[in-house]
C-alpha positions as CSV (number, residue, x, y, z in Angstrom):
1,X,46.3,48.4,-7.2
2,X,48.4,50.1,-4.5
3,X,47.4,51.0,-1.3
4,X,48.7,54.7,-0.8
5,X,49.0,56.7,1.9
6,X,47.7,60.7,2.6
7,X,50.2,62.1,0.3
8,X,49.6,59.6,-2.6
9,X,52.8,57.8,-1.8
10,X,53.0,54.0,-0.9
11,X,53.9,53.4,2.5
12,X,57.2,51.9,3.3
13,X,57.2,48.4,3.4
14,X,60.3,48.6,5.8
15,X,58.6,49.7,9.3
16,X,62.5,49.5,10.8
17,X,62.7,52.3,13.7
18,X,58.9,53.4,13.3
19,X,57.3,54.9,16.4
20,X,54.3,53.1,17.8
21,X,51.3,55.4,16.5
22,X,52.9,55.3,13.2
23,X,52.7,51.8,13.0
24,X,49.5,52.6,13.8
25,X,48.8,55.2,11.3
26,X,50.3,52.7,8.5
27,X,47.8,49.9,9.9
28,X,44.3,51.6,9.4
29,X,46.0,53.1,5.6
30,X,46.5,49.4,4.7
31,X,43.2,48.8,6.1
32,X,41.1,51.4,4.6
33,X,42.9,50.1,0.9
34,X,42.1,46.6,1.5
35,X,38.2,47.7,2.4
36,X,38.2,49.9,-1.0
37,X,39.8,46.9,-2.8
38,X,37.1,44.4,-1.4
39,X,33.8,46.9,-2.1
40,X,35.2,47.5,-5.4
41,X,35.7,43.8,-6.3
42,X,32.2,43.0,-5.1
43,X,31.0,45.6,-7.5
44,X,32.7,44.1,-10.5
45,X,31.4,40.7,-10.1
46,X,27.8,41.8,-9.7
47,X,27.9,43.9,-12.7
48,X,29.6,40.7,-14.4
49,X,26.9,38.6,-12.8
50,X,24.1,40.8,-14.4
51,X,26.0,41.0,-17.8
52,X,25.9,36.8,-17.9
53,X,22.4,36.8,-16.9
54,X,21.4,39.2,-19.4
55,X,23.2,37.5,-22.2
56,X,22.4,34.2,-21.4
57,X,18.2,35.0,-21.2
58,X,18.8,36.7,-24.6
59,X,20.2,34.2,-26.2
60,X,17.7,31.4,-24.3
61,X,15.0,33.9,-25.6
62,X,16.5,34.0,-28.9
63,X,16.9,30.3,-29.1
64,X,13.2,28.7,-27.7
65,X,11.2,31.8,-29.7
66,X,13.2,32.7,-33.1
67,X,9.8,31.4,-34.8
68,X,7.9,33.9,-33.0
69,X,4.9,31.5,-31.2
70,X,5.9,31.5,-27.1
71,X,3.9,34.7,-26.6
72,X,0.8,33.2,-28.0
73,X,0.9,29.4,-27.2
74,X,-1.0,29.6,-23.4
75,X,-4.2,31.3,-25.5
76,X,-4.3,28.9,-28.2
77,X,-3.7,26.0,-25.5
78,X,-6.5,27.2,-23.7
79,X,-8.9,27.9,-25.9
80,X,-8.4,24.5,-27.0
81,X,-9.3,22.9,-24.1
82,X,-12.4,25.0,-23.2
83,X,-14.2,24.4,-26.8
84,X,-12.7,21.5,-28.5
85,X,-10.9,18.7,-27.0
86,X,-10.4,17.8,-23.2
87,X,-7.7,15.1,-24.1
88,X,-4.9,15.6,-26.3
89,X,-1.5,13.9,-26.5
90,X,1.3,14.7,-29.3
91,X,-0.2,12.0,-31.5
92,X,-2.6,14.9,-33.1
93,X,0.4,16.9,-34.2
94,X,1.2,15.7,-37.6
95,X,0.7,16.9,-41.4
96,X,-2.5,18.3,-42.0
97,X,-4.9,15.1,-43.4
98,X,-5.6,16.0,-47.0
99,X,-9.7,14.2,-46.8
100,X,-11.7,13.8,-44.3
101,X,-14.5,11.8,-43.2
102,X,-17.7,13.3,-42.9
103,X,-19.9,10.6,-41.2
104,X,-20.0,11.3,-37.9
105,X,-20.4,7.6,-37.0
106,X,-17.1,6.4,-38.8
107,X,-15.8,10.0,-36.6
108,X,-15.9,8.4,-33.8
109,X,-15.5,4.8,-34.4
110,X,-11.7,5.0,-34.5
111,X,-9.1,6.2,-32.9
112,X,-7.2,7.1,-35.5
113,X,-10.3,8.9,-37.6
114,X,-10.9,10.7,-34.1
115,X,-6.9,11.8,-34.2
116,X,-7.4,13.0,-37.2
117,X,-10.3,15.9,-36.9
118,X,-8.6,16.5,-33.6
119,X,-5.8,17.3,-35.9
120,X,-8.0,19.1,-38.3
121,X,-9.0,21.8,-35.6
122,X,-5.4,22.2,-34.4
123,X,-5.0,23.3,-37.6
124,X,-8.3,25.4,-37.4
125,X,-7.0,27.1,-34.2
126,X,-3.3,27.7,-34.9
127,X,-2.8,30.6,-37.5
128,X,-1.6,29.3,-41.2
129,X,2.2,30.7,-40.4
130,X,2.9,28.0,-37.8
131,X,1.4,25.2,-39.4
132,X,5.1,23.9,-40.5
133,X,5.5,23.7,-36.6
134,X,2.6,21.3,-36.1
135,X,4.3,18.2,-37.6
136,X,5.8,16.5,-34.6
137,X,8.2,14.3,-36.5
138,X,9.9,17.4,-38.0
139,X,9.6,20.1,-35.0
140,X,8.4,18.8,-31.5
141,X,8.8,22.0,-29.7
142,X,5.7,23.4,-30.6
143,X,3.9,20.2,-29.9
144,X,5.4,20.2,-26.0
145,X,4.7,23.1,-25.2
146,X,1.3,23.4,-26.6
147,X,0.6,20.1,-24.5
148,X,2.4,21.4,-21.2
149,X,0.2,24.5,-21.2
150,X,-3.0,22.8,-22.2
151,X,-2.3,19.9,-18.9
152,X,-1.6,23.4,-16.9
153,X,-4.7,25.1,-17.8
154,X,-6.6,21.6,-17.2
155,X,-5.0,21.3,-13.9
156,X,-5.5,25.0,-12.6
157,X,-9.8,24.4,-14.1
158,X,-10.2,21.0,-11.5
159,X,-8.2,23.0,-8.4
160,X,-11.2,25.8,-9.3
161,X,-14.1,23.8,-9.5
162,X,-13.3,21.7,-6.2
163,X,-13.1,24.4,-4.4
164,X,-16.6,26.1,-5.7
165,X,-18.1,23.1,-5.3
166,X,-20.2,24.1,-2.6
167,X,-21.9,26.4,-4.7
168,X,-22.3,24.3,-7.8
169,X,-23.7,22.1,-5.5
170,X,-25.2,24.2,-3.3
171,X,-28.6,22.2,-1.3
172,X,-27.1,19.2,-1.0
173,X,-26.9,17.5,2.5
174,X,-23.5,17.0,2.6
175,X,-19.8,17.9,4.3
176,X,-17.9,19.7,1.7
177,X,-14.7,19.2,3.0
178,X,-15.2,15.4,1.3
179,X,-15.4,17.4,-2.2
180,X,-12.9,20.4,-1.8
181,X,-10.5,18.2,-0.2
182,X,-8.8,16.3,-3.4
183,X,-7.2,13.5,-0.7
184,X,-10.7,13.1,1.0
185,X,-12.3,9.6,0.9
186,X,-15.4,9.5,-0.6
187,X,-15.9,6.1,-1.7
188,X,-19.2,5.6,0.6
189,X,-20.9,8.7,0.8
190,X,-24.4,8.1,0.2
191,X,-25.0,11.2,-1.0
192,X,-22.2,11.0,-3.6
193,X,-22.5,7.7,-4.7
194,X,-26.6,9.4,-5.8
195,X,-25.0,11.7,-8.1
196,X,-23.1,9.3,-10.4
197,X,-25.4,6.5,-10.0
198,X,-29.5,5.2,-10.5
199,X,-30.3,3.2,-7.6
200,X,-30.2,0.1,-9.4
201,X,-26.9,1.2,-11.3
202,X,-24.2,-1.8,-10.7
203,X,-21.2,0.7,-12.1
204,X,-20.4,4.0,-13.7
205,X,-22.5,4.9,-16.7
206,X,-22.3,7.9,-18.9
207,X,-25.9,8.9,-17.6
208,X,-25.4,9.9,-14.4
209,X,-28.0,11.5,-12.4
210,X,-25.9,14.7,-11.9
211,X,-26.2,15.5,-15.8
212,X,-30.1,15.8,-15.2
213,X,-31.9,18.9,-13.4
214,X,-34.5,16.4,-11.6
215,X,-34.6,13.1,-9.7
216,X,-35.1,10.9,-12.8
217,X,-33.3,10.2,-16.0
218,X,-35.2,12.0,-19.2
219,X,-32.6,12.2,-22.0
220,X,-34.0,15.2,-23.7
221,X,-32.8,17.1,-20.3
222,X,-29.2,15.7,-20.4
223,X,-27.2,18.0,-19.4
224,X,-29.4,20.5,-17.9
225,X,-28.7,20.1,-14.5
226,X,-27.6,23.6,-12.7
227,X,-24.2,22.0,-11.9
228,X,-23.6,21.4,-15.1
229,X,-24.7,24.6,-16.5
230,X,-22.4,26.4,-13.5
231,X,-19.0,24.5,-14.3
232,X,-19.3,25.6,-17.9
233,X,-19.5,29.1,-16.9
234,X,-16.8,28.4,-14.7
235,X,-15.1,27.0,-17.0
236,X,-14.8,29.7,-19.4
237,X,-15.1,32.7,-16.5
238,X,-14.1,33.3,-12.6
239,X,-15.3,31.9,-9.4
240,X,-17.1,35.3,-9.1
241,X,-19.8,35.2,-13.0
242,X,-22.2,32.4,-10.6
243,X,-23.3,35.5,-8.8
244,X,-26.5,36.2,-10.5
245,X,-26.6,38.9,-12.8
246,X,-22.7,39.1,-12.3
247,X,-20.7,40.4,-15.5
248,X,-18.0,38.4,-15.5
249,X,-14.5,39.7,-14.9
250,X,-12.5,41.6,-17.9
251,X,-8.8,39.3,-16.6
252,X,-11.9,36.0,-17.0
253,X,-10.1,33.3,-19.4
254,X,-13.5,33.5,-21.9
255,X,-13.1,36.9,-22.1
256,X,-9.3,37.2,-22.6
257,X,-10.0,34.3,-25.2
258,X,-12.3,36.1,-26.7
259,X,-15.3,32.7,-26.1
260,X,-18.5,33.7,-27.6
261,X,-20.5,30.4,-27.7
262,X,-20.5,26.9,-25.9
263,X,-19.9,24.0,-28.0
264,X,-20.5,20.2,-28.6
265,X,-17.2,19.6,-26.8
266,X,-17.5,22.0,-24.4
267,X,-20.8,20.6,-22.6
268,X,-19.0,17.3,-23.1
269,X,-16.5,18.2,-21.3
270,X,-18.3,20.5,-18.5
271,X,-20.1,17.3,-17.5
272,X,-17.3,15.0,-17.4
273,X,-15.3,17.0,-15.5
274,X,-18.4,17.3,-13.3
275,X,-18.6,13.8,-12.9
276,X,-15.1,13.6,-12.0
277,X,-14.6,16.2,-8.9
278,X,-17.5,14.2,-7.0
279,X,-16.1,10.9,-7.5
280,X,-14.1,9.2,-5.2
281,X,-11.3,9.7,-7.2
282,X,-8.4,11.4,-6.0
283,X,-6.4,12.2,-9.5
284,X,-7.3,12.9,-12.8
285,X,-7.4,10.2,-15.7
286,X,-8.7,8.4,-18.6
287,X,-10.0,6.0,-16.4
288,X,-11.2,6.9,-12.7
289,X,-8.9,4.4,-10.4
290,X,-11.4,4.4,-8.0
291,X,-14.5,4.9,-9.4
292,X,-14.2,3.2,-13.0
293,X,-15.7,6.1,-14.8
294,X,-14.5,6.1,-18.1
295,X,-13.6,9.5,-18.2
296,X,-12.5,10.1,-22.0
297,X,-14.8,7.6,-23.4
298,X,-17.6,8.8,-21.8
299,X,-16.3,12.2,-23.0
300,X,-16.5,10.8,-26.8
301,X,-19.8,9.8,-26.7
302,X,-21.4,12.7,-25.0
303,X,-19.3,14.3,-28.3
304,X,-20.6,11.9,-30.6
305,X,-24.2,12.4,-29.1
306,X,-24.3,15.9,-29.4
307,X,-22.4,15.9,-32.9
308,X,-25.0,13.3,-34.7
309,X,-27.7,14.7,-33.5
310,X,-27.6,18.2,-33.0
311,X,-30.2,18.7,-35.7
312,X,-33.3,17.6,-33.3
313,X,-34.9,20.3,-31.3
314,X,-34.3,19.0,-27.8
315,X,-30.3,18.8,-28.7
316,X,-30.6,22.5,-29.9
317,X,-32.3,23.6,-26.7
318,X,-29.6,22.1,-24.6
319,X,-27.5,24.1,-27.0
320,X,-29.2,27.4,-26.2
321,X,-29.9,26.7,-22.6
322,X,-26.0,26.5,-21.5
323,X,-25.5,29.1,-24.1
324,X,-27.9,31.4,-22.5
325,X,-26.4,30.6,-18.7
326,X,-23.0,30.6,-19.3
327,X,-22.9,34.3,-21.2
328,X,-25.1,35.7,-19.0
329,X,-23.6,39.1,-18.5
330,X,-22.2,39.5,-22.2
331,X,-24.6,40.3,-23.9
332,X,-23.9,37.7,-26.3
333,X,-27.1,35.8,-27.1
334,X,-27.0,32.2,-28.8
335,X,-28.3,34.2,-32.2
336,X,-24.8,36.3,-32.0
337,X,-22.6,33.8,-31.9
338,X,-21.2,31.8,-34.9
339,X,-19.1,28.3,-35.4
340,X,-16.2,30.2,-36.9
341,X,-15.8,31.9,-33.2
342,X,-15.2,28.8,-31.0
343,X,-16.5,25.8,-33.3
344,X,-16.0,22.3,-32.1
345,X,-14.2,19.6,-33.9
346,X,-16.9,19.0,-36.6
347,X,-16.6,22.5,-37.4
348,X,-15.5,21.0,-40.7
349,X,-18.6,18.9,-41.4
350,X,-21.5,21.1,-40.2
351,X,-23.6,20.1,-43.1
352,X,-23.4,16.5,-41.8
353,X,-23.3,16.9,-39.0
354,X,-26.5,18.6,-38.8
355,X,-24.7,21.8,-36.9
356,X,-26.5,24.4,-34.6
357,X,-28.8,26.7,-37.1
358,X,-28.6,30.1,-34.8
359,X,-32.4,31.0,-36.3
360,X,-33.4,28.0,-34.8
361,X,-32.5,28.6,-31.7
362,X,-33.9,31.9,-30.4
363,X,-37.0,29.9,-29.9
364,X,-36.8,27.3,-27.4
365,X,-38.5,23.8,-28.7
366,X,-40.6,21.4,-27.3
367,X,-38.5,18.6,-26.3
368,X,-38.8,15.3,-28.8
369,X,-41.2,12.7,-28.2
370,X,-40.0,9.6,-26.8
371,X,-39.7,7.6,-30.1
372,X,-37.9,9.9,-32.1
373,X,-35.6,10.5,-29.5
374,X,-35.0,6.6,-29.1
375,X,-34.1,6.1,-32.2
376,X,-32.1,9.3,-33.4
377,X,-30.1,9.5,-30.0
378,X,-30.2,5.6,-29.2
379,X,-31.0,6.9,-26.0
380,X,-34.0,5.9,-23.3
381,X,-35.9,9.0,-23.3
382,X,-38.8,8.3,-21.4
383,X,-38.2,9.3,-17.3
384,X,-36.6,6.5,-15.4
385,X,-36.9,6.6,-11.3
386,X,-35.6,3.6,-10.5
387,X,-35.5,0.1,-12.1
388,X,-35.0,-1.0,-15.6
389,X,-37.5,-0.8,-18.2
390,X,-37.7,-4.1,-19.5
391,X,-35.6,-5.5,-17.3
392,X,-33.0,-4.9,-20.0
393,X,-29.4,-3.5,-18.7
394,X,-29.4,0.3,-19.8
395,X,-26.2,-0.2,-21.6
396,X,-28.6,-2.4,-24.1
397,X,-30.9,0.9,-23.6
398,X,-28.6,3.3,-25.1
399,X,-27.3,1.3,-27.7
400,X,-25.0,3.2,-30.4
401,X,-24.8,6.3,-28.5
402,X,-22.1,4.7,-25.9
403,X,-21.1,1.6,-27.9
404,X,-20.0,2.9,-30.8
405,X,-17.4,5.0,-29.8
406,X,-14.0,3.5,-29.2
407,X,-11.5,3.6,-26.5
408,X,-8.8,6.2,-27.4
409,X,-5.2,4.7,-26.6
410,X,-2.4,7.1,-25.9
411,X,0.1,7.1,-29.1
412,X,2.5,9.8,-27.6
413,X,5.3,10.2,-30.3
414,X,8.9,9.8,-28.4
């Protein structure tokens, strides 16, 4: 493009015998047609910057979400977590398993029979139209991203509950900064080291006091415990539901989600996760660096516990109870809500499993007697202060309900 003068014309290029303020004159024409050249050229590469952008997010949109499940993979990630498993890796992702095992005890005894109803309610969760996507070997995609948004949703839940800890844990003598603070060492805080262990506990057990709502350890009250009841609420709602009486908000995950009722995996997981923000341990994992709590065992057996027994009436009121605290607000009582809205992993095998009757449930039960609980649970039921009954080491006490269940090893597909 030429520059042009006043008159439309180019301006001489031979200056020879040109007075001073036409020199001039030429000078600021030759300017001004350099400044137009430059604001125009800065125009055309940002509209040629915004074309490439545009093209290049539709066809990275076109590419990552031609099957259609980006949009809903966060809510089925989620819900995932908060009612049926607290541990997942891309092992689960596979070919739906044609038979199942119903025995609860064979469930759990494996970690490949455990894979495999973990499987069975990915399936359950994930509508019938993306089930082609859930075989790893054949589309991993699916798989990666389901697992990257499940590990962000787990990650976002223990930053929450650290930092309401001093109100699920409200009355306790005791600096909070140790518990809010992630890096904070609290290996030999007294008052800690009371909430995951009986005084005359050597190491971790699955039975720590903080599962209990008293001083002593009475398995038909496992689970009970106020800070157990008020990280399940938190985990499904805000910050904001423990206010008494508080409806919880409409932007809550259990209400975007659409939760209606707690779970087997659900408590299991509230109280591990429990366990885990007031150890000493600094990062989340299987296995508690620092404090040996075996995080997804213990996980499994409070599953496996729940699962085998829920047909006796102490297991049904810890059902209702958390049920009853955690949708406060909702007007959702524990008749109201069903397994097919958020059922656990032995969804499948409710007949075996002994599952939740709803009926049974609007009446709160007198909790088992001692024997019965013993041997259905393999659990001491009678109220322990301190010192062993017996003399015998409580993991002899508890018997099936913690030994039976295997360690699950990470089988990540590469």
């Amino acid at each position: 493009m030429e520059n042009r003068d006043e008159n439309n014309q180019p301006p001489n290029a031979d200056y020879t015998g040109a007075t001073r303020p036409e020199l001039l004159e030429a000078l600021k024409a030759i300017q001004k047609g350099n400044t137009h050249l430059r604001a125009e050229n800065h125009t055309l590469r940002e509209e040629i910057s915004t074309l490439s952008a545009s093209s290049s997010k539709k066809r990275r949109g076109q590419t990552n979400d031609r099957l259609g499940y980006k949009s809903q993979v966060v809510s089925w990630s989620k819900r995932f977590l908060f009612t049926r498993a607290l541990f997942i890796d891309t092992s689960m992702f596979s070919t739906k398993p044609s038979e199942t095992v119903s025995d609860p005890a064979t469930i759990f005894s494996t970690d490949d029979l455990y894979t495999e109803f973990l499987t069975v309610a990915l399936y359950q969760e994930i509508p019938d139209k993306f089930h082609e996507l859930l075989d790893f070997n054949k589309y991993s995609n699916l798989a990666k991203d389901f697992i990257r948004e499940h590990g962000d949703a787990h990650s976002s839940l223990i930053f929450t509950l650290r930092k309401t800890l001093p109100n699920t844990l409200k009355g306790l003598d005791i600096d909070f900064d140790l518990l809010t603070t992630a890096s904070a060492d609290r290996r030999d805080n007294p008052v800690l080291l009371g909430l995951l262990k009986f005084p005359t506990d050597t190491k971790p057990t699955p039975y720590a006091p903080v599962l209990f709502p008293g001083p002593t350890q009475n398995m038909t009250k496992l689970f009970l415990s106020p800070a157990v009841k008020k990280v399940h609420r938190l985990m499904d709602f805000s910050p904001g539901s423990l206010a008494i009486g508080d409806k919880p908000a409409a932007n809550s995950n259990g209400v975007r989600l659409g939760l209606k009722m707690v779970t087997k995996s659900s408590i299991s997981a509230a109280a591990i996760l429990l366990r885990f923000v007031v150890s000493p341990d600094k990062e989340w994992a299987t296995k508690g660096a620092i404090s040996g709590i075996e995080c997804e065992q213990d996980y499994r057996t409070y599953q496996k516990l729940l699962s085998s027994n829920a047909h006796l009436p102490h297991v049904k009121n810890i059902l209702k109870t958390i049920h009853d605290y955690v949708f406060a607000g909702l007007k959702i009582s524990s008749s109201d809500a069903t397994g097919d809205d958020a059922p656990d992993i032995t969804n499948s095998i409710d007949d075996t499993l002994g599952h939740v009757d709803a009926d049974n449930l609007n009446a709160v039960p007198a909790p088992a007697p001692a024997a019965a609980v013993e041997a259905e649970v393999g659990c001491v039921a009678a109220t322990r202060q301190s010192g062993r009954r017996g003399g015998g080491s409580r993991e002899a006490a508890t018997g099936q309900a913690a030994s039976s269940v295997a360690p699950r090893t990470t089988r990540s597909r590469r």
